[in-house]
N, CA, C and O atoms as a Tinker XYZ file with bonds, in Angstrom:
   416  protein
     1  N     -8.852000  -18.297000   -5.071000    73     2
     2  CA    -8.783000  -16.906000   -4.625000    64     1     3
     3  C     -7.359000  -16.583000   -4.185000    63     2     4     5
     4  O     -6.602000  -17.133000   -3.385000    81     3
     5  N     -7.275000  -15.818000   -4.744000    73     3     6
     6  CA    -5.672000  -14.954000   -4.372000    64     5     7
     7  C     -5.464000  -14.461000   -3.041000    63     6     8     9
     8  O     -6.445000  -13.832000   -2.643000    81     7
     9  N     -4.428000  -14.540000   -2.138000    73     7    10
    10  CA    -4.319000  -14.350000   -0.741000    64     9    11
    11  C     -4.690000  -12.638000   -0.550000    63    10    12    13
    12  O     -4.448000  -11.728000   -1.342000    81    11
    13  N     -5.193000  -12.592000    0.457000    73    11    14
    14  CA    -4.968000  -10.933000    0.601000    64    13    15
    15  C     -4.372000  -10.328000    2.023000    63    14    16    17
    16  O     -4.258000  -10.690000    3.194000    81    15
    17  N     -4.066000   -9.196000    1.205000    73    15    18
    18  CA    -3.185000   -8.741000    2.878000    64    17    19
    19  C     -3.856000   -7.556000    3.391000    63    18    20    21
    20  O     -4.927000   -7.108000    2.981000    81    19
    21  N     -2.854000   -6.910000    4.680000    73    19    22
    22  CA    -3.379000   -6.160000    5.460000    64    21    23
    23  C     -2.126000   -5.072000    5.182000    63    22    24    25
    24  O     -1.072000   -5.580000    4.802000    81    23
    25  N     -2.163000   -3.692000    5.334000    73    23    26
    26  CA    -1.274000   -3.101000    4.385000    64    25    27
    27  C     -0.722000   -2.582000    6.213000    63    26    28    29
    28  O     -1.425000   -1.898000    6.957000    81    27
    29  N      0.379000   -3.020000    6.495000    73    27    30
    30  CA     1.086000   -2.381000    7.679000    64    29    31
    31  C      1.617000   -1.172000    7.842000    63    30    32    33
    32  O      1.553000   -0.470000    8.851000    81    31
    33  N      2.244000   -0.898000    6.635000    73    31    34
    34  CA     2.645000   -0.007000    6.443000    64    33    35
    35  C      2.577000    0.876000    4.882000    63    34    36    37
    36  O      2.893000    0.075000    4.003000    81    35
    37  N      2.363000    1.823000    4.474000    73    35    38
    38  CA     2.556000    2.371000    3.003000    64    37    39
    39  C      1.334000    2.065000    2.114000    63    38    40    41
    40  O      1.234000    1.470000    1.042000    81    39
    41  N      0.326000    2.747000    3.017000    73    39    42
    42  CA    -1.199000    3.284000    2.596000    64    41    43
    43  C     -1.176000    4.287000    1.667000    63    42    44    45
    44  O     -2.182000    4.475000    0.982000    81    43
    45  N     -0.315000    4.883000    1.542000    73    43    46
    46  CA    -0.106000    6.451000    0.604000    64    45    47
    47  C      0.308000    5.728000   -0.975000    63    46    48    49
    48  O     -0.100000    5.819000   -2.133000    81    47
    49  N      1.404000    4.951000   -0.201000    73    47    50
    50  CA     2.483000    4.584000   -1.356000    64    49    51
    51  C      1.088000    3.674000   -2.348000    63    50    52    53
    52  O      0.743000    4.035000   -3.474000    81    51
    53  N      0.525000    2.580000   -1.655000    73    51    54
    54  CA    -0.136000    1.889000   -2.423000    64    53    55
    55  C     -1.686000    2.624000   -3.227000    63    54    56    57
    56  O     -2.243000    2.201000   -4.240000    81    55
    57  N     -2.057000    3.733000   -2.432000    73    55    58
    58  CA    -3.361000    4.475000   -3.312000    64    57    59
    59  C     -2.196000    5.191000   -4.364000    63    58    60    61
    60  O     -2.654000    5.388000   -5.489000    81    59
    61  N     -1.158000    5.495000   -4.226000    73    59    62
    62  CA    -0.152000    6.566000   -5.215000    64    61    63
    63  C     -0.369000    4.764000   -6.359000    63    62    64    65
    64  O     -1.278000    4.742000   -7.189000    81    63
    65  N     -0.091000    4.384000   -6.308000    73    63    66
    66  CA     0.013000    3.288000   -7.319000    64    65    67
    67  C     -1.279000    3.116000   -7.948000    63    66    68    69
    68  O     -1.560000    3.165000   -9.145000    81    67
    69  N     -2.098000    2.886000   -6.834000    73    67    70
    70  CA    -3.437000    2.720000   -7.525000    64    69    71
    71  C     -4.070000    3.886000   -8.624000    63    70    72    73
    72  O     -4.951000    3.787000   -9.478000    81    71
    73  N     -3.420000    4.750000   -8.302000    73    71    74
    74  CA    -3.893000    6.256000   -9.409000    64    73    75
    75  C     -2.935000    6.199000  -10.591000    63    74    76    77
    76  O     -3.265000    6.298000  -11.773000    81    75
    77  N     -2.124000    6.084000  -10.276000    73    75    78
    78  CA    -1.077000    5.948000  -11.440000    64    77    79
    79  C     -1.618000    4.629000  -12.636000    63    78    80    81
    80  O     -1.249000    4.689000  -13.809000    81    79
    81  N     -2.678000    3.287000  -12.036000    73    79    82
    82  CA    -3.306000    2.480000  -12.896000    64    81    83
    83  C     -2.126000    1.429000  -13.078000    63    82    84    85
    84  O     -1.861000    0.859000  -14.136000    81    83
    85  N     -1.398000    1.254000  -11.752000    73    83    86
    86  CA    -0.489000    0.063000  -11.464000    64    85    87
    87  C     -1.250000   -1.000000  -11.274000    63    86    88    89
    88  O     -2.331000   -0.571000  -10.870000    81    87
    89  N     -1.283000   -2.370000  -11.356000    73    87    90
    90  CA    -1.469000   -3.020000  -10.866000    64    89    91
    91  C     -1.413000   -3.970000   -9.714000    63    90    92    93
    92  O     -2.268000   -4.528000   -9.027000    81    91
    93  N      0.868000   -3.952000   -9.761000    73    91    94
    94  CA     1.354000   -4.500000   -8.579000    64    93    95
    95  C      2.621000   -3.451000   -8.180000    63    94    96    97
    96  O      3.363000   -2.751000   -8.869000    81    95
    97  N      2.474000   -3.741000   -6.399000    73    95    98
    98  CA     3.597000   -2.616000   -5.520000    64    97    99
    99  C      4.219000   -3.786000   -5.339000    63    98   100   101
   100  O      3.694000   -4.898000   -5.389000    81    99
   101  N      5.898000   -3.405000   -5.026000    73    99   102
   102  CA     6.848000   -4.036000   -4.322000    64   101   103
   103  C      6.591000   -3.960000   -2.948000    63   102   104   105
   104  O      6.501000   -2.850000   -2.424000    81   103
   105  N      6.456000   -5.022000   -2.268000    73   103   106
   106  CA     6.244000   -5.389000   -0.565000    64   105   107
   107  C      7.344000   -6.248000    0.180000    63   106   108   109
   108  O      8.217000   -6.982000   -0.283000    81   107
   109  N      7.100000   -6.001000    1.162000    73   107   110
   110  CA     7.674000   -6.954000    2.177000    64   109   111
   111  C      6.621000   -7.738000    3.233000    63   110   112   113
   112  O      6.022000   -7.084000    4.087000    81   111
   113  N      6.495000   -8.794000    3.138000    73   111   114
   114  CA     5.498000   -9.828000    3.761000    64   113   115
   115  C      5.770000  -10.227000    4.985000    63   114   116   117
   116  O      6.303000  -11.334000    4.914000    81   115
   117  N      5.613000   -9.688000    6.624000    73   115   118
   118  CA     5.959000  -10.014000    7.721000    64   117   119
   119  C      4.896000  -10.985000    8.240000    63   118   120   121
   120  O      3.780000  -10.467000    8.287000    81   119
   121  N      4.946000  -12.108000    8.593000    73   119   122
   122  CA     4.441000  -13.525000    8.815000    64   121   123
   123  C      5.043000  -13.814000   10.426000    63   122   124   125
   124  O      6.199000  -13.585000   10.782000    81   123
   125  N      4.153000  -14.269000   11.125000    73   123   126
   126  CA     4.526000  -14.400000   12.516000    64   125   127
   127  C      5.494000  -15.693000   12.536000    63   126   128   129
   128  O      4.919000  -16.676000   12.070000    81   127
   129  N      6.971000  -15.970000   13.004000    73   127   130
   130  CA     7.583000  -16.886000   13.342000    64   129   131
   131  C      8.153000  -17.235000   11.848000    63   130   132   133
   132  O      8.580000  -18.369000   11.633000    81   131
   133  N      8.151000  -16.006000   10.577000    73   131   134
   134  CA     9.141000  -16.571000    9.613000    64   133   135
   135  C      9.221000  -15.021000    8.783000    63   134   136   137
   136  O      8.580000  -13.972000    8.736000    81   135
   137  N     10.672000  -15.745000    8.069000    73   135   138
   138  CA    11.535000  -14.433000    7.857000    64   137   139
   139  C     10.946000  -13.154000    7.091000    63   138   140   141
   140  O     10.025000  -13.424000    6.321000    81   139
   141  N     11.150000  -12.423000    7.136000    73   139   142
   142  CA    10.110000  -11.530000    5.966000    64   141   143
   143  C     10.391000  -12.027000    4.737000    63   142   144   145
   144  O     11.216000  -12.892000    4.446000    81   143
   145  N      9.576000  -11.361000    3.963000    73   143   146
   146  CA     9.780000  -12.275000    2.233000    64   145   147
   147  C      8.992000  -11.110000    1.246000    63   146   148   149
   148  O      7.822000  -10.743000    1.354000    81   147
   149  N      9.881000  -10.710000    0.383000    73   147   150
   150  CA     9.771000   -9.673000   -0.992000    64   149   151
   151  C      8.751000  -10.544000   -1.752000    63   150   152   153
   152  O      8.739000  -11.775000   -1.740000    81   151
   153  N      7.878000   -9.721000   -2.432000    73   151   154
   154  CA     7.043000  -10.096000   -3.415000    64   153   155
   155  C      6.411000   -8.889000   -3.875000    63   154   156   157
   156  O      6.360000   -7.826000   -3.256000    81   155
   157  N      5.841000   -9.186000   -5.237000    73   155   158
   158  CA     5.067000   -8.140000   -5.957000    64   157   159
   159  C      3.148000   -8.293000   -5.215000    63   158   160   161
   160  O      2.399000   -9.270000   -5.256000    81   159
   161  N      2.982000   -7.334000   -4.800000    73   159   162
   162  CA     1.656000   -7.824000   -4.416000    64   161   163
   163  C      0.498000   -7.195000   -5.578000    63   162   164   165
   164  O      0.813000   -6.247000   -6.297000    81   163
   165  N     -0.626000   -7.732000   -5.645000    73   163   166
   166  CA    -1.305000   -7.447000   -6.534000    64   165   167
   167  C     -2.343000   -6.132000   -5.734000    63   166   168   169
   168  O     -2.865000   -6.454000   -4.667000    81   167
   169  N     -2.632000   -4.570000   -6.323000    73   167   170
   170  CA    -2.964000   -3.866000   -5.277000    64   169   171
   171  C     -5.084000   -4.497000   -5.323000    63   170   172   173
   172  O     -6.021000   -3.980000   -4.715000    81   171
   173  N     -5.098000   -5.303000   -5.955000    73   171   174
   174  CA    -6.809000   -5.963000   -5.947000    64   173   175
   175  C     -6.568000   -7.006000   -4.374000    63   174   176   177
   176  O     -7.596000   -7.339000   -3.785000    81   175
   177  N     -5.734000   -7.280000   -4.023000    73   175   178
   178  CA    -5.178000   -8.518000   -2.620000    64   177   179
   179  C     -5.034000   -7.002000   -1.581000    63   178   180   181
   180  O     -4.974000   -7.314000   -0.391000    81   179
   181  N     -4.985000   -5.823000   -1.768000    73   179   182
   182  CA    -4.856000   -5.649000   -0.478000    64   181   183
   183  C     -5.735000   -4.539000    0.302000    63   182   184   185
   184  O     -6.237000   -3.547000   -0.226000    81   183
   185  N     -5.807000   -4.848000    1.451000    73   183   186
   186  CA    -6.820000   -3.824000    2.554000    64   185   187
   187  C     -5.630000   -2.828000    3.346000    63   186   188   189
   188  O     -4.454000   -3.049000    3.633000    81   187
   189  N     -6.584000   -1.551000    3.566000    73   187   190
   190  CA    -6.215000   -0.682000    4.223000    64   189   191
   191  C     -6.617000   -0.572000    5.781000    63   190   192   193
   192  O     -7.767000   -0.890000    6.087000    81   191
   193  N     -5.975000   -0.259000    6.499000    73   191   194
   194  CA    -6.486000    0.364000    7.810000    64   193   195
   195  C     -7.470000    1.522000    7.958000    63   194   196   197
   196  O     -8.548000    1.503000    8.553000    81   195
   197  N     -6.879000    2.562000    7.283000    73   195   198
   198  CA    -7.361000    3.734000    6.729000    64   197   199
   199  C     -8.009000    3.997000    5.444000    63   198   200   201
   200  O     -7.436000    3.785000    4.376000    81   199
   201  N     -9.594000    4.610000    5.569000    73   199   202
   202  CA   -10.233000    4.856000    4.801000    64   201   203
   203  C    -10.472000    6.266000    3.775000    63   202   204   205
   204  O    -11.145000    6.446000    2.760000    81   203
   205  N     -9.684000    7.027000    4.481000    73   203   206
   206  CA    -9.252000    8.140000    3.476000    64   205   207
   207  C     -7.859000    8.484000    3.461000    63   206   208   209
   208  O     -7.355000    7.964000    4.457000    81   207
   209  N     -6.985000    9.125000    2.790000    73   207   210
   210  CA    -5.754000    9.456000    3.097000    64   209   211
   211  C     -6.041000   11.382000    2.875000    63   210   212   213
   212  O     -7.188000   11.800000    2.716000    81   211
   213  N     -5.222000   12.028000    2.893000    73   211   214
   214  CA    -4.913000   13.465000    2.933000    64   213   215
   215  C     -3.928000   13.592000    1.900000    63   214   216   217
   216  O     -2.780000   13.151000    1.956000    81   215
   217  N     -4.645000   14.456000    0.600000    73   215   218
   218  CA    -3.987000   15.376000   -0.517000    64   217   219
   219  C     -2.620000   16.103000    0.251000    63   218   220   221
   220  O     -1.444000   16.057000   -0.110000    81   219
   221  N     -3.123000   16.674000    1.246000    73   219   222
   222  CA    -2.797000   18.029000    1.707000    64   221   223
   223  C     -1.727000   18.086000    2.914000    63   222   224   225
   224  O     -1.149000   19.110000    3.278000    81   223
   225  N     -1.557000   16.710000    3.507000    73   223   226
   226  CA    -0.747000   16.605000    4.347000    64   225   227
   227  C      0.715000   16.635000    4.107000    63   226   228   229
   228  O      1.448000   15.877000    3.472000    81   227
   229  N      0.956000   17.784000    4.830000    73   227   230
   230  CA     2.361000   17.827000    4.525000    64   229   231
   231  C      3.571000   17.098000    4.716000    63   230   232   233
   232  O      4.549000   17.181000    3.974000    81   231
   233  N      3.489000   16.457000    5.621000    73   231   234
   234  CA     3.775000   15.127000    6.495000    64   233   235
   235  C      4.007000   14.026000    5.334000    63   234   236   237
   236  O      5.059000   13.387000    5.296000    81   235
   237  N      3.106000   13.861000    4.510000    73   235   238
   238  CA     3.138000   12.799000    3.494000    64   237   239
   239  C      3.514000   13.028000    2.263000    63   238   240   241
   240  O      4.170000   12.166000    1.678000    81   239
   241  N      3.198000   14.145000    1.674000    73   239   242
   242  CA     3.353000   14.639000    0.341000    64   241   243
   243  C      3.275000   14.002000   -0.434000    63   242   244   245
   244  O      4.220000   13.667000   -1.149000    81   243
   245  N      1.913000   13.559000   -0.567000    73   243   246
   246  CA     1.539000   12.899000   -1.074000    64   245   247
   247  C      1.191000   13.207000   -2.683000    63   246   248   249
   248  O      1.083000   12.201000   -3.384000    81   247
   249  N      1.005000   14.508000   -3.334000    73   247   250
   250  CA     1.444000   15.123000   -4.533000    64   249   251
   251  C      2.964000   14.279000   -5.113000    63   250   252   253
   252  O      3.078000   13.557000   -6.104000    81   251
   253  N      3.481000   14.474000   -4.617000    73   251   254
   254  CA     5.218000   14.393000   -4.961000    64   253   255
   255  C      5.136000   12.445000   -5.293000    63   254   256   257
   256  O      5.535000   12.000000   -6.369000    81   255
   257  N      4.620000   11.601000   -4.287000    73   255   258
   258  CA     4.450000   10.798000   -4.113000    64   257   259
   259  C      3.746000   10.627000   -5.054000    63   258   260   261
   260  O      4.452000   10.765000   -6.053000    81   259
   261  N      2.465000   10.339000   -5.402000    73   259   262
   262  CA     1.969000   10.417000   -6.617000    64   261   263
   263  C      2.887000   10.360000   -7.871000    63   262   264   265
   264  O      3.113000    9.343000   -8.527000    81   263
   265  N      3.342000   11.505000   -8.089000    73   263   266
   266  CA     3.952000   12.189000   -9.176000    64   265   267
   267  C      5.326000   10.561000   -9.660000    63   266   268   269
   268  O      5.430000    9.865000  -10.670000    81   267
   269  N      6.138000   10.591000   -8.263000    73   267   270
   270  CA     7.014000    9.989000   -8.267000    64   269   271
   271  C      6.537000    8.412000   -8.825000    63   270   272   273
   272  O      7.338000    7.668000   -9.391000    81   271
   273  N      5.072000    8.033000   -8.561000    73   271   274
   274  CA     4.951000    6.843000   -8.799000    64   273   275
   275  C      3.983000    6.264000  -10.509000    63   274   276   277
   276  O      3.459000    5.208000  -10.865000    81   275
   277  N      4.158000    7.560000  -11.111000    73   275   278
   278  CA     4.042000    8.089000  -12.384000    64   277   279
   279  C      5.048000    7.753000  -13.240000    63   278   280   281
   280  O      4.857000    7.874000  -14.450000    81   279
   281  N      6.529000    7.181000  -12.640000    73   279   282
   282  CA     7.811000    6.954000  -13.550000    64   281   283
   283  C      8.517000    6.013000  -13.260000    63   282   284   285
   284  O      9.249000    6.137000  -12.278000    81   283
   285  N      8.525000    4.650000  -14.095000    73   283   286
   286  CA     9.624000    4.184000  -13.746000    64   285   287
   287  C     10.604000    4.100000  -12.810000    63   286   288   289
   288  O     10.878000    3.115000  -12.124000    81   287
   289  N     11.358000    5.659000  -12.803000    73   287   290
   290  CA    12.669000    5.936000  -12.053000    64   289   291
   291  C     11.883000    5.953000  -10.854000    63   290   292   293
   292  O     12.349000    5.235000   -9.970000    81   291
   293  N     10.744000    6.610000  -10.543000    73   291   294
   294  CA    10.521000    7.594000   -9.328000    64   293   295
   295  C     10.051000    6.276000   -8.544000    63   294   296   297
   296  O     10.556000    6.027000   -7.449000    81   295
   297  N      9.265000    5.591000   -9.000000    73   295   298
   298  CA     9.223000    3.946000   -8.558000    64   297   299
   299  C     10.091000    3.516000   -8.045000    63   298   300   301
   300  O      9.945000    3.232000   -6.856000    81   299
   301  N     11.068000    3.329000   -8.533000    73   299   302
   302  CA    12.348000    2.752000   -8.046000    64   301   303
   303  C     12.989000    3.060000   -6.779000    63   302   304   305
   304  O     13.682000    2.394000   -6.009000    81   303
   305  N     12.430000    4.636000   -6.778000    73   303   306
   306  CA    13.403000    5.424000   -5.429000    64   305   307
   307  C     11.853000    5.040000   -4.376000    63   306   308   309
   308  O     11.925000    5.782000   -3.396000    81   307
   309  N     11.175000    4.579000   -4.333000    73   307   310
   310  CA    10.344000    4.352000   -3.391000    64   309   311
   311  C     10.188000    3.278000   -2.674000    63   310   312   313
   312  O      9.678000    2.428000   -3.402000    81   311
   313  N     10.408000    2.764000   -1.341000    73   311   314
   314  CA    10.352000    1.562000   -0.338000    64   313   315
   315  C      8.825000    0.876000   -0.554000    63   314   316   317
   316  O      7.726000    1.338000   -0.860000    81   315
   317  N      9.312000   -0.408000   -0.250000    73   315   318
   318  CA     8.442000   -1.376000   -0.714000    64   317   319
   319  C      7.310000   -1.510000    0.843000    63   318   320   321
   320  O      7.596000   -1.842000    1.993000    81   319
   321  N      6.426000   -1.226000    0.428000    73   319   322
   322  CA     5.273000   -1.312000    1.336000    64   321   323
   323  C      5.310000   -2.765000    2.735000    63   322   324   325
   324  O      5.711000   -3.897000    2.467000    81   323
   325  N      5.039000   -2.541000    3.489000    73   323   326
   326  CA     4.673000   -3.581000    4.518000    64   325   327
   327  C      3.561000   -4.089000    4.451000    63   326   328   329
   328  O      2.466000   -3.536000    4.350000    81   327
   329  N      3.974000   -5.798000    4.539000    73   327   330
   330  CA     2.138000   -6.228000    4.444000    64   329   331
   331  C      1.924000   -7.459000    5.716000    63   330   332   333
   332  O      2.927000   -7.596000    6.417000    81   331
   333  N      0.735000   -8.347000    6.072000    73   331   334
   334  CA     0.426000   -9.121000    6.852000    64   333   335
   335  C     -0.485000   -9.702000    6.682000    63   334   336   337
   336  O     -1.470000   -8.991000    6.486000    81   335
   337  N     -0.708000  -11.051000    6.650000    73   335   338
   338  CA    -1.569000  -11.917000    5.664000    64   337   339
   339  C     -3.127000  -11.112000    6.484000    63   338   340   341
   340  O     -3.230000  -11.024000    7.708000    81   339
   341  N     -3.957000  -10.719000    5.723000    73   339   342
   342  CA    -4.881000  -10.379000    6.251000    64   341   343
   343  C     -6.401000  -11.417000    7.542000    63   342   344   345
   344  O     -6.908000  -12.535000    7.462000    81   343
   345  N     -6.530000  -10.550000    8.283000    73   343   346
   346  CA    -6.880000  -11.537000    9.293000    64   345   347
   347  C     -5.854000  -11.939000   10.386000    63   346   348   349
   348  O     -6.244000  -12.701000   11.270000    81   347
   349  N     -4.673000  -11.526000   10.397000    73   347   350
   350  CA    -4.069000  -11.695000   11.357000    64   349   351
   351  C     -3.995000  -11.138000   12.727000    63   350   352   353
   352  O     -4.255000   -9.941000   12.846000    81   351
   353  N     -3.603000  -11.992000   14.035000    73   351   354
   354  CA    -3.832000  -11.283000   15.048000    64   353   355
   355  C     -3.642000   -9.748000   15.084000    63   354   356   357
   356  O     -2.958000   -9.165000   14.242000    81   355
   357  N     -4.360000   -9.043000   16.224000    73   355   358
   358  CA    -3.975000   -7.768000   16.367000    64   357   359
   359  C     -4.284000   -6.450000   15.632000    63   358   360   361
   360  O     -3.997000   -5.286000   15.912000    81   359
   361  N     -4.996000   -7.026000   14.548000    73   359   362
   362  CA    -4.599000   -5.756000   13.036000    64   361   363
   363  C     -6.525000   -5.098000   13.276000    63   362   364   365
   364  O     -7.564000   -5.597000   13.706000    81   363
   365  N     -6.212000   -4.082000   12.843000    73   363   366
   366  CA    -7.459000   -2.980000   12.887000    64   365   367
   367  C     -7.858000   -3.659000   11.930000    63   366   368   369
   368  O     -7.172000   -4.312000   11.144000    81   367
   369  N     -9.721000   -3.447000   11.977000    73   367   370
   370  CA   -10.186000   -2.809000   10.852000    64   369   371
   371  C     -9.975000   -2.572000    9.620000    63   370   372   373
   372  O     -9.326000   -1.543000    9.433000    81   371
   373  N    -10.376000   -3.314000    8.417000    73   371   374
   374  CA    -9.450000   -2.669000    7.008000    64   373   375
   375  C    -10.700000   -2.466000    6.062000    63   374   376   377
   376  O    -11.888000   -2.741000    6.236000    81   375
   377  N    -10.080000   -1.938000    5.086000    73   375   378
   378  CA   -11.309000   -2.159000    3.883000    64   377   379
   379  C    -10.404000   -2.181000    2.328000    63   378   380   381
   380  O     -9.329000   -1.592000    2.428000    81   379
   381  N    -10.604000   -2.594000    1.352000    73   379   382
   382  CA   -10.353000   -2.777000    0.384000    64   381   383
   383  C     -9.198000   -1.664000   -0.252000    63   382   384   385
   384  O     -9.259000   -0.491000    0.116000    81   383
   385  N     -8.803000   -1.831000   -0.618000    73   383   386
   386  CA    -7.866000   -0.432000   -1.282000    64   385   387
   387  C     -8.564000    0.213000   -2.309000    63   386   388   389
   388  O     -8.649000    1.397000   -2.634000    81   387
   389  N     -8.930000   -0.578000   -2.645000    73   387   390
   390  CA    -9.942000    0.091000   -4.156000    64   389   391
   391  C    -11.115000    1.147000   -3.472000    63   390   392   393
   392  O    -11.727000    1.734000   -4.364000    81   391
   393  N    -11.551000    1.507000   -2.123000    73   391   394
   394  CA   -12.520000    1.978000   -1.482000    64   393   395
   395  C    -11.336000    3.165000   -0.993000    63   394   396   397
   396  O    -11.913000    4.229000   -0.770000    81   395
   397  N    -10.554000    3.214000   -0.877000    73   395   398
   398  CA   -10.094000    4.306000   -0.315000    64   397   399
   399  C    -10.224000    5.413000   -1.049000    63   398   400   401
   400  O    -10.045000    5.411000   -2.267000    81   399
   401  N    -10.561000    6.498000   -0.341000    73   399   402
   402  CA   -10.540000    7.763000   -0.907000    64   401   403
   403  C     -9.788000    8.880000   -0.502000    63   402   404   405
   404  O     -9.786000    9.147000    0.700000    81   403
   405  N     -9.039000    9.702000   -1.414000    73   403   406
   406  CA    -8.385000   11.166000   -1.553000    64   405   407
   407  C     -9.182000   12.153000   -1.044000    63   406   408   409
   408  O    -10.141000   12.540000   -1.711000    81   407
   409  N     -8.910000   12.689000    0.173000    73   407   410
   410  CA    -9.329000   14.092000    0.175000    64   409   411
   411  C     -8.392000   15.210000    0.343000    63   410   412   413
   412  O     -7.333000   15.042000    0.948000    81   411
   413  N     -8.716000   16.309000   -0.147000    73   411   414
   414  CA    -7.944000   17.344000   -0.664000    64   413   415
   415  C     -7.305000   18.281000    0.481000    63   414   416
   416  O     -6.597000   19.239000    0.171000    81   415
């Protein structure tokens, strides 16, 4: 079984991938007592905190976001998600990424 994580940061970024029919986001892996560490994560390895996100929030823009993660380029201009081996101290509640849902 493939490790799975806990998504710390860039819940938007990783459902924007998941619609687009990505498979893997660029991350950064924060591990208690060692250095962070880049990797491609697979988005089937990771859990959310949050169980719905917001179409509509302006705050996120999450349209644009989307859109951006539709291209190559627009990929590129986007920061690599935060992750934490799942199960680790401290961390909320998660559920699957594949369970998250868009509302408008």
């Amino acid at each position: 079984m493939d490790p799975q994580y806990f998504i710390e940061d860039g819940v938007h970024r990783a459902v924007a991938a998941r619609e687009n029919g990505l498979r893997m986001i660029p991350a950064v892996l924060f591990v208690d007592g060692q250095p962070p560490r880049t990797l491609m994560a697979q988005l089937k390895d990771l859990h959310s905190p949050k169980s719905v996100i917001s179409r509509s929030d302006p705050r996120r823009k999450y349209g644009a976001l989307e859109s951006a993660m539709g291209t190559v380029q627009g990929r590129a201009r986007i920061p690599p998600i935060s992750l934490q081996p799942l199960g680790a101290s401290g961390q909320k509640k998660s559920i699957p990424l594949a369970q998250v849902r868009i509302q408008s």
